[in-house]
C-alpha positions in Angstrom: 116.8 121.0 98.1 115.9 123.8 100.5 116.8 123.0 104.4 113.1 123.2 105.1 112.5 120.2 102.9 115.2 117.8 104.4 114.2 119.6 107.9 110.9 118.1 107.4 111.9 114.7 105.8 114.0 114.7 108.9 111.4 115.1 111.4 109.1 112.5 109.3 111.5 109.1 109.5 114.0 109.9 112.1 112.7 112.8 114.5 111.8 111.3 117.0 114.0 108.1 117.3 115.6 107.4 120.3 118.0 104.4 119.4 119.9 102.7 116.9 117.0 100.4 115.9 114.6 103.1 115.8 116.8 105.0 113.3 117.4 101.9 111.0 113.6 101.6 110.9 112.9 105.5 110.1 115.6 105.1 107.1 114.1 101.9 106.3 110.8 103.6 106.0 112.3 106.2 103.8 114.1 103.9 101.7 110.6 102.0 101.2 108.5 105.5 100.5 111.5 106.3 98.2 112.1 103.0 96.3 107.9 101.6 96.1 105.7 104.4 97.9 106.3 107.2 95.7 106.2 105.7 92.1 103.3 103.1 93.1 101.2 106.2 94.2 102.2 108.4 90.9 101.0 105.2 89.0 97.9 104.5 90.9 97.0 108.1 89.9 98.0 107.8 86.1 95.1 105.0 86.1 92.5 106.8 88.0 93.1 110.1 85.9 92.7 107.4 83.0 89.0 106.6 84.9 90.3 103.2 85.9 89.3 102.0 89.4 92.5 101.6 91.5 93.3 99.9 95.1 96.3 100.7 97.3 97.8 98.3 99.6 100.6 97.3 102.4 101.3 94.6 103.2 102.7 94.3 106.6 101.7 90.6 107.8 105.2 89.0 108.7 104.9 84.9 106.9 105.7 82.2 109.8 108.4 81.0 107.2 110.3 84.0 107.8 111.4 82.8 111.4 114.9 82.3 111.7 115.8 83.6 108.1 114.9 87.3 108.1 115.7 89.8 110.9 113.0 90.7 113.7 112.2 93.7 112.3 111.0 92.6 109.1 107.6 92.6 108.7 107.1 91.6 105.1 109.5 91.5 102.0 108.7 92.9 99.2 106.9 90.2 97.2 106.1 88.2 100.1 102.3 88.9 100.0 102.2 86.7 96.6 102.2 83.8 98.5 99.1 84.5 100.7 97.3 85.9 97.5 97.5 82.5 95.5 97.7 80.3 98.1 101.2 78.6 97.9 100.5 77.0 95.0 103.9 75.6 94.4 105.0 74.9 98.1 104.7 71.3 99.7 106.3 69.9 102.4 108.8 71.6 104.7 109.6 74.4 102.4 
């Protein structure tokens, strides 16, 4: 990997951070783009080049059930959007 690559990777998630937290959320943000980003997009382009229609998403929207259990700076979990899609279908109660 040339130094102009992880110059520029650098400067895009932790250039211009200025703490701690703001360098935990830039390698977060990598992590995310490295880990779901990346391959969702080279899929998403496998079914249009197919002539399939295809929609791209984040989901960002932090659940109220999160309080208390996750840290502040999580938005969303990965999966956690599945419950606002089909309605909780299997929660009741205090859950």
């Amino acid at each position: 990997v040339s130094s102009a690559v992880i110059d520029r990777l650098y400067n895009e998630y932790l250039g211009n951070a200025e703490s701690p937290a703001q360098v935990r959320d830039g390698l977060l943000d990598a992590m995310a783009d490295i880990f779901f980003v990346f391959s969702s997009i080279e899929v998403a382009r496998y079914h249009r080049d197919a002539g399939n229609p295809v929609y791209f998403y984040e989901f960002q929207h932090r659940p109220s059930s999160a309080e208390g259990v996750l840290p502040e700076f999580v938005k969303a979990d990965h999966g956690a959007e599945l419950a606002f899609v089909f309605g909780k279908p299997f929660l009741a109660g205090d859950v």
